[in-house]
KOLGUDO-327456 format. One record per residue (C-alpha): y, z, x; residue in three letters. Coordinates in steps of 0.25 Angstrom, whole numbers. Layout:
BEGIN
+-------+-------+-------+------+
|    py |    pz |    px | type |
+-------+-------+-------+------+
|     Y |     Z |     X |  ALA |
...
+-------+-------+-------+------+
END
This chain:
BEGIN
+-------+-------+-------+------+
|    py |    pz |    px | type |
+-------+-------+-------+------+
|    72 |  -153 |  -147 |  UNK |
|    59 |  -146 |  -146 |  UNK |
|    56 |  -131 |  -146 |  UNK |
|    46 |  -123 |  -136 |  UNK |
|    39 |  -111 |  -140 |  UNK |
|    35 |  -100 |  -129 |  UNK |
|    21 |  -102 |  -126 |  UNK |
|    11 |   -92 |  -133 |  UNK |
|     7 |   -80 |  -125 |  UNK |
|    -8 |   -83 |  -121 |  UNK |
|   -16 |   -72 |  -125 |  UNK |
|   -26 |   -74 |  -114 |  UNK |
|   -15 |   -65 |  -106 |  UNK |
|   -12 |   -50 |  -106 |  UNK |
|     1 |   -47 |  -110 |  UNK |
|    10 |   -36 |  -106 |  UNK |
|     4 |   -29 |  -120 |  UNK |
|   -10 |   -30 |  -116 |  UNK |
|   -17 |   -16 |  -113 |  UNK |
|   -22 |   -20 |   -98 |  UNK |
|    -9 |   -24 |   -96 |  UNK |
|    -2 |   -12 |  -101 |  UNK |
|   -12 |    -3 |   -94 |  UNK |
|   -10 |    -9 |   -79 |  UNK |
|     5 |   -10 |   -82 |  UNK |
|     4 |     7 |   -83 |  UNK |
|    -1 |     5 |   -67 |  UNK |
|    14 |     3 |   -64 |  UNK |
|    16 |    19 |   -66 |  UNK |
|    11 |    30 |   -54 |  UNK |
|     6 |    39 |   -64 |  UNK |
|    -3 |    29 |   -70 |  UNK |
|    -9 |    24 |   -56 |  UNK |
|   -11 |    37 |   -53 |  UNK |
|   -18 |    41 |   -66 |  UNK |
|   -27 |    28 |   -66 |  UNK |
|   -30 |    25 |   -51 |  UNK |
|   -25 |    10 |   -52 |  UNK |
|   -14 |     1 |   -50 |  UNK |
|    -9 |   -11 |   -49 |  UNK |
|   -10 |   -21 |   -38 |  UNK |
|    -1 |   -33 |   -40 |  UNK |
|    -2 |   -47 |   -33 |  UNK |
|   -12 |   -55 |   -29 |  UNK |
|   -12 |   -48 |   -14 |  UNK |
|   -15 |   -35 |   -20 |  UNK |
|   -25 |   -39 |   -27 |  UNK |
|   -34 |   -47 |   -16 |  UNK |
|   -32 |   -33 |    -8 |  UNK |
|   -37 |   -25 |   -20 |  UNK |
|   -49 |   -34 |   -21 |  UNK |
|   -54 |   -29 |    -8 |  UNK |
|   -58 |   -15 |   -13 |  UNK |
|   -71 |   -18 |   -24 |  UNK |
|   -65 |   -10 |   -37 |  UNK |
|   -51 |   -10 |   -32 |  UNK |
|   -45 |   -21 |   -44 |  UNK |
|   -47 |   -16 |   -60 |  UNK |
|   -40 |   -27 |   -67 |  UNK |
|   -31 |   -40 |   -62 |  UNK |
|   -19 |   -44 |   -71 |  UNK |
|   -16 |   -58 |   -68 |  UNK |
|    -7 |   -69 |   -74 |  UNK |
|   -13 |   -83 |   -74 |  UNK |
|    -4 |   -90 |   -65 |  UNK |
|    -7 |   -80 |   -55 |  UNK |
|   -22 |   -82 |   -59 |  UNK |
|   -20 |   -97 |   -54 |  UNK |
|   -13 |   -92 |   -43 |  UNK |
|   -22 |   -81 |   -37 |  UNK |
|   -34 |   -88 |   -42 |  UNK |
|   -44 |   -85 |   -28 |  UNK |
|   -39 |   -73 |   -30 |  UNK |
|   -46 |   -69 |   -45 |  UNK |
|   -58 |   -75 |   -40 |  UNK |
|   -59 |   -67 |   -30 |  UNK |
|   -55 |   -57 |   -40 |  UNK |
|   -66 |   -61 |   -47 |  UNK |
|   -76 |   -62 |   -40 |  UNK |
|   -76 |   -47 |   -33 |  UNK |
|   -73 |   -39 |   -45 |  UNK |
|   -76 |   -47 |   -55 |  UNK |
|   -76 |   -36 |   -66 |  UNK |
|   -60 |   -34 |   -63 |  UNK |
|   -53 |   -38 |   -76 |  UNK |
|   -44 |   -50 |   -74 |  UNK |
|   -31 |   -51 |   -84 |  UNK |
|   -22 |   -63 |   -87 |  UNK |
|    -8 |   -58 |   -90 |  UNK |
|     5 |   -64 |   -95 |  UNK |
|    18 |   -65 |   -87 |  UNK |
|    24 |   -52 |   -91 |  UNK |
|    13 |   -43 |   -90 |  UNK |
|    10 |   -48 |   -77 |  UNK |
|    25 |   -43 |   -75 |  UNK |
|    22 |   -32 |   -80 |  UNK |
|    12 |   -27 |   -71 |  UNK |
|    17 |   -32 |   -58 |  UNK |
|    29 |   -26 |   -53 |  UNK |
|    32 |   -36 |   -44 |  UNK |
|    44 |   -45 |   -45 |  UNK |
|    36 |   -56 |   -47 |  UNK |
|    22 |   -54 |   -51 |  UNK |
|     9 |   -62 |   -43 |  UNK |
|     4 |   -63 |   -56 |  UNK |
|    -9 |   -53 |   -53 |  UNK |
|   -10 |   -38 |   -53 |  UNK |
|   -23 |   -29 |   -53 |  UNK |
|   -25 |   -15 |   -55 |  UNK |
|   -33 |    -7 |   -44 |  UNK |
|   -39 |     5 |   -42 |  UNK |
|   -31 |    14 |   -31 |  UNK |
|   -28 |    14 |   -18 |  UNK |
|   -26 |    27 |   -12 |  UNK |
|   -38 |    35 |    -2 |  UNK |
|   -40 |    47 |     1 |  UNK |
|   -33 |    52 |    14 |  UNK |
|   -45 |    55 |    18 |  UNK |
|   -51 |    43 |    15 |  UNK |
|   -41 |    37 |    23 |  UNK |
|   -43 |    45 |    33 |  UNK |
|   -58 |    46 |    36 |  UNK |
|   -61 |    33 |    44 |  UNK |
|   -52 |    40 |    53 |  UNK |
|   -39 |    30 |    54 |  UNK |
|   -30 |    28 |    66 |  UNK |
|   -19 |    21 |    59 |  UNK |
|   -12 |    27 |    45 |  UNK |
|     2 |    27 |    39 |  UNK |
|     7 |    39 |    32 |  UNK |
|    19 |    36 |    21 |  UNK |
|    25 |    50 |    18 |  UNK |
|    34 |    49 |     5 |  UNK |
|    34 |    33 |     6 |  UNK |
|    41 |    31 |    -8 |  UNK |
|    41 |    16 |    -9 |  UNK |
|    32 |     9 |   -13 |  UNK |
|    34 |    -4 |    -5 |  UNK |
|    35 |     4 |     8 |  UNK |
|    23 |     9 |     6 |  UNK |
|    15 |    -2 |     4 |  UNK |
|    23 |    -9 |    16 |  UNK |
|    18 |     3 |    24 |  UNK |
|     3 |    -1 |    18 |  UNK |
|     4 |   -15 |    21 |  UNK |
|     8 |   -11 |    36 |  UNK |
|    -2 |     0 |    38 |  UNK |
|   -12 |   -11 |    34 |  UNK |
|    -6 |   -22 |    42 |  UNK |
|    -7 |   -11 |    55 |  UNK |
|   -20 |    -9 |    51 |  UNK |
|   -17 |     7 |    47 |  UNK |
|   -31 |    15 |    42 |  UNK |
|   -23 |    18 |    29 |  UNK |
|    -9 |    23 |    24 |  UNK |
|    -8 |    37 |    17 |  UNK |
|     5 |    39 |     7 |  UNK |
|     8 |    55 |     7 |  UNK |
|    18 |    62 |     2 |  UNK |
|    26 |    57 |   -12 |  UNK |
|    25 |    44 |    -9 |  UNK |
|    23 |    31 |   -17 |  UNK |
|    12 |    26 |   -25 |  UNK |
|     3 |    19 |   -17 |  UNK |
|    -1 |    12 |   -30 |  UNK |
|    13 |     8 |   -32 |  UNK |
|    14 |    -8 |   -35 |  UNK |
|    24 |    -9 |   -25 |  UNK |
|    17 |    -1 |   -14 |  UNK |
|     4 |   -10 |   -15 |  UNK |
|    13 |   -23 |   -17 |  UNK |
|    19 |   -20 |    -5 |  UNK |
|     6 |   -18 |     3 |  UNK |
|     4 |   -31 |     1 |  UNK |
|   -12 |   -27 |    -1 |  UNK |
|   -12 |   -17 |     9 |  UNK |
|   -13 |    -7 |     0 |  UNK |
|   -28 |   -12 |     1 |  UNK |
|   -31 |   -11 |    14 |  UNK |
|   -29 |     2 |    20 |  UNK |
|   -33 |    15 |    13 |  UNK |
|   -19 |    22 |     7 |  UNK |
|   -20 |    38 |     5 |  UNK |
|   -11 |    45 |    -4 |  UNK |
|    -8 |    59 |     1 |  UNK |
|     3 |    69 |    -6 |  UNK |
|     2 |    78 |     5 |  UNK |
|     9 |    75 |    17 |  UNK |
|     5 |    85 |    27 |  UNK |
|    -9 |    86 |    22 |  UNK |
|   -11 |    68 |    25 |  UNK |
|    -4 |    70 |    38 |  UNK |
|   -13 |    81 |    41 |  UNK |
|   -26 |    74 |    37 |  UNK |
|   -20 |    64 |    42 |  UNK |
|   -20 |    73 |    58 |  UNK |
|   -34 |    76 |    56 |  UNK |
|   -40 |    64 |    54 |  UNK |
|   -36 |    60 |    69 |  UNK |
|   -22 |    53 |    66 |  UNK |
|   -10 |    54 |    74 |  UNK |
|     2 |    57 |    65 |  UNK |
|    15 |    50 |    69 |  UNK |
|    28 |    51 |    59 |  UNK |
|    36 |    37 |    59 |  UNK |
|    50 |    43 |    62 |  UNK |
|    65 |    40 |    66 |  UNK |
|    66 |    53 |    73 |  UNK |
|    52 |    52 |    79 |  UNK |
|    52 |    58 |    94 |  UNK |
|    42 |    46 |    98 |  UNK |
|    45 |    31 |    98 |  UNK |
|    32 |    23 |    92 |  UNK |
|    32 |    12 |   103 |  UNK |
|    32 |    24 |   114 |  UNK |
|    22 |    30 |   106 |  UNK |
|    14 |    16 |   105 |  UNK |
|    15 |    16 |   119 |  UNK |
|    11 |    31 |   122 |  UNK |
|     0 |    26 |   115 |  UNK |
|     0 |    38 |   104 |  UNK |
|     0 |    26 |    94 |  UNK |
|   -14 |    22 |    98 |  UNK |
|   -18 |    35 |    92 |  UNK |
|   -25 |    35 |    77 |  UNK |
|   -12 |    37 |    70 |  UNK |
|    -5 |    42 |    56 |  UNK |
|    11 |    37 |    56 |  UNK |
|    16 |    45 |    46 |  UNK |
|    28 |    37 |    38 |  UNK |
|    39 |    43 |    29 |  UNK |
|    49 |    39 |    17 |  UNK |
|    57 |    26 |    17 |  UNK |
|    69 |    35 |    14 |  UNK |
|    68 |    48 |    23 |  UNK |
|    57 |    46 |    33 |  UNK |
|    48 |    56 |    37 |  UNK |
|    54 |    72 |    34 |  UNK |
|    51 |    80 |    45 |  UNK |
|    42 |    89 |    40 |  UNK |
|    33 |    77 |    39 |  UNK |
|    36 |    72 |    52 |  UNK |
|    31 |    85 |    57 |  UNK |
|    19 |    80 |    51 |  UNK |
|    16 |    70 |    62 |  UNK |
|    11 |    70 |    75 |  UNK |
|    22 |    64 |    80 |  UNK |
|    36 |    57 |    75 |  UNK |
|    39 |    43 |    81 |  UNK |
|    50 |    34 |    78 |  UNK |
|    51 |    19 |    77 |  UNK |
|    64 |    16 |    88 |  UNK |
|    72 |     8 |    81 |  UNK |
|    80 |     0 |    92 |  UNK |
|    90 |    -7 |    83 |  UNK |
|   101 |    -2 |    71 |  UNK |
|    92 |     1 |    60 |  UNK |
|    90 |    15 |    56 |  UNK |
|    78 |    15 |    53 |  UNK |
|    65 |     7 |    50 |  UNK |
|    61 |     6 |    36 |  UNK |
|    46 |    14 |    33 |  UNK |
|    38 |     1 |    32 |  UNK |
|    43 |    -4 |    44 |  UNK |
|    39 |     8 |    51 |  UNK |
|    25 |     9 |    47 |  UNK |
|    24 |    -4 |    52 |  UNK |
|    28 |    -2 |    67 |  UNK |
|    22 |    13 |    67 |  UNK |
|     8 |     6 |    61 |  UNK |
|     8 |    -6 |    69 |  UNK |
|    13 |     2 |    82 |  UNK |
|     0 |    11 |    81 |  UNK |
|    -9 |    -2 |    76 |  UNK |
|    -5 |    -7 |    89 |  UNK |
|    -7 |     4 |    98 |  UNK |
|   -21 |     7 |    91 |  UNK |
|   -25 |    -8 |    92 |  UNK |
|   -20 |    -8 |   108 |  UNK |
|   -28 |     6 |   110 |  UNK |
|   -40 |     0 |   104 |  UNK |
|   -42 |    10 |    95 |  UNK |
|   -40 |     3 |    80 |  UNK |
|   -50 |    -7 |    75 |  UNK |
|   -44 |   -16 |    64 |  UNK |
|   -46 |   -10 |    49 |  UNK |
|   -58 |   -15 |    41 |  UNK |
+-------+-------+-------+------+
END
């Protein structure tokens, strides 16, 4: 009988010990992203979106399977910014960064996300989504990702709602997180009324809403620029927020269910008034 020993670790990789690695890993806690305005962007998706913003990416943290893999991707990598750091890692740091079931094999840590609402507001938007309170983070980034896909002027998180940083809120954004700008507001009241003043219609997504949104599409009041304001997964919209908006309308719900879950809201509230803004001729496509 012959014996096998376990192949010798190569010391051309990072390990879970090594200082970069132990320093990105803090990323996975709020406090830390908040203290060091970066964050940690995982999978190959995230970081092609990242790229798109010159000084967005810091440093990349790659296995080297994944480096065969998602080769045109580091080249491109490397060509763009090529003073970004690229480190070859072992399994179990990779593992360690990622918190995804099964890793892509490539993380990068990025600068922040988050605008001004003011920013957001400026160019003067006809189509926002408002997540009051949205504690989950896979939620929020689905509401990203659908505000993106309608073609939405941004997305503001208000109230105490979840980390837009989260790895879980940008995985879920599938990139979108990238695309739009995202504002960060504690103060609900104060967005909404910014919100007002900068020309947009306020419409709360509600159950109890006195109008339906396809009589509202067809009245043509969704033609209008337009802020839906959305609520928690769990309770909805309180009513003193409601009482914030413009107007309240409900999604009618024609079957047995009880009710639609948040991210499938946004997507018929957004994609309703993409429709009638296209069909009025009033929204060009976003840059």
């Amino acid at each position: 009988m012959t014996s096998s020993t376990p192949a010798a670790p190569d010391p051309a990789l990072l390990t879970t010990r090594s200082a970069r690695v132990r320093e990105a890993r803090k990323l996975s806690r709020r406090s830390v992203r908040t203290e060091r305005r970066l964050f940690v962007v995982d999978g190959p998706k995230g970081l092609e979106a990242a790229l798109e913003t010159p000084g967005r990416v810091r440093e990349v943290f790659v296995t080297p399977a994944a480096a065969e893999r998602y080769g045109a991707l580091l080249t491109t990598l490397a060509r763009t910014a090529p003073a970004v750091p690229v480190h070859r890692v072992d399994g179990p740091a990779m593992e360690a960064l990622s918190d995804a079931v099964t890793p892509a094999g490539v993380v990068a840590v990025c600068t922040p996300l988050d605008v001004p609402l003011a920013e957001l507001l400026a160019p003067g938007p006809r189509l926002v989504a408002l997540c009051a309170d949205v504690r989950d983070p896979g939620n929020a980034g689905t509401v990203v990702r659908c505000a993106d896909a309608a073609g939405a002027d941004g997305v503001a998180l208000l109230g105490n709602a979840v980390d837009l940083h989260n790895p879980k809120t940008v995985r879920a954004s599938v990139g979108s997180v990238f695309h739009l700008p995202i504002a960060v507001e504690t103060d609900v009241a104060g967005a909404v009324a910014a919100v007002r003043a900068a020309g947009l219609r306020v419409l709360a997504a509600d159950g109890g809403g006195r109008l339906d949104l396809f009589e509202a599409e067809a009245s043509g009041l969704l033609a209008e620029p337009t802020a839906w304001l959305l609520g928690n997964e769990a309770w909805g919209l309180p009513g003193e927020v409601a009482a914030l908006a413009d107007d309240v309308v409900s999604i009618p719900i024609h079957g047995r269910a009880e009710s639609l879950n948040l991210a499938t809201a946004a997507a018929l509230c957004l994609y309703a008034s993409a429709r009638a803004q296209r069909a009025a001729g009033a929204a060009a496509p976003r840059p």
